[in-house]
DOSE-403075 format. One record per residue (C-alpha): x, y, z. Coordinates in steps of 0.2 Angstrom, whole numbers, padded with zeros to 4 digits, always signed. Each point is the difference from the previous one (the first is absolute). Example, Ala and Ser with C-alpha at 12.3 -4.5 7.8 and 13.67 -1.06 7.14 Angstrom:
! residues 2
+0062-0022+0039/+0006+0017-0003/
! end
This chain:
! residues 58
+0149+0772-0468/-0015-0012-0001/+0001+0001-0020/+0019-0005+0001/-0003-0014+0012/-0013-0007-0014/+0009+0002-0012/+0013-0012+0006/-0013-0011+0004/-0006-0003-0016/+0017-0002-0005/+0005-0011+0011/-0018-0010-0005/+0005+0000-0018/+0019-0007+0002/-0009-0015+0011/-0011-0004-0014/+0014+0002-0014/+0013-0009+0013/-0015-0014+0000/-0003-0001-0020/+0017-0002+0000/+0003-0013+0010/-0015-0009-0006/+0009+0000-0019/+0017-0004+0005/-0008-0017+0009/-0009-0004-0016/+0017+0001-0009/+0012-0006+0015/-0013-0016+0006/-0010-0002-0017/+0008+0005-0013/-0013+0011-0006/+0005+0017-0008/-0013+0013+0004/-0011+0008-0015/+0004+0015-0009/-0013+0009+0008/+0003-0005+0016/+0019+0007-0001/-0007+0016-0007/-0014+0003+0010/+0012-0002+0015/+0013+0012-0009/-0014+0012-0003/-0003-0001+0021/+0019+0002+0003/+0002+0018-0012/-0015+0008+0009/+0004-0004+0017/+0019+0007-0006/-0008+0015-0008/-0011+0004+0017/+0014-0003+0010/+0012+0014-0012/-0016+0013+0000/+0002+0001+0018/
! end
């Protein structure tokens, strides 16, 4: 049950980080009008498929 319990953890660690990259690039649109870097969007989009691809496996 502990492996379970961490497992949700680290999920739950990973969408705050996400949830925070996220908010961080929509103020630089919304407030600065800054579009984020290519790398940026895919480095975060890269993040967002292997969470989704830990959280199907299980």
């Amino acid at each position: 049950m502990t492996d379970i319990n961490n497992k949700k953890e680290d999920v739950k660690m990973h969408l705050k980080d996400l949830r925070s990259e996220l908010k961080r690039m929509h103020l630089a649109v919304t407030e600065e009008l800054l579009l984020p870097e290519p790398e940026d969007v895919k480095a975060l989009m890269s993040k967002m498929d292997l969470l989704l691809n830990a959280i199907e496996n299980n």
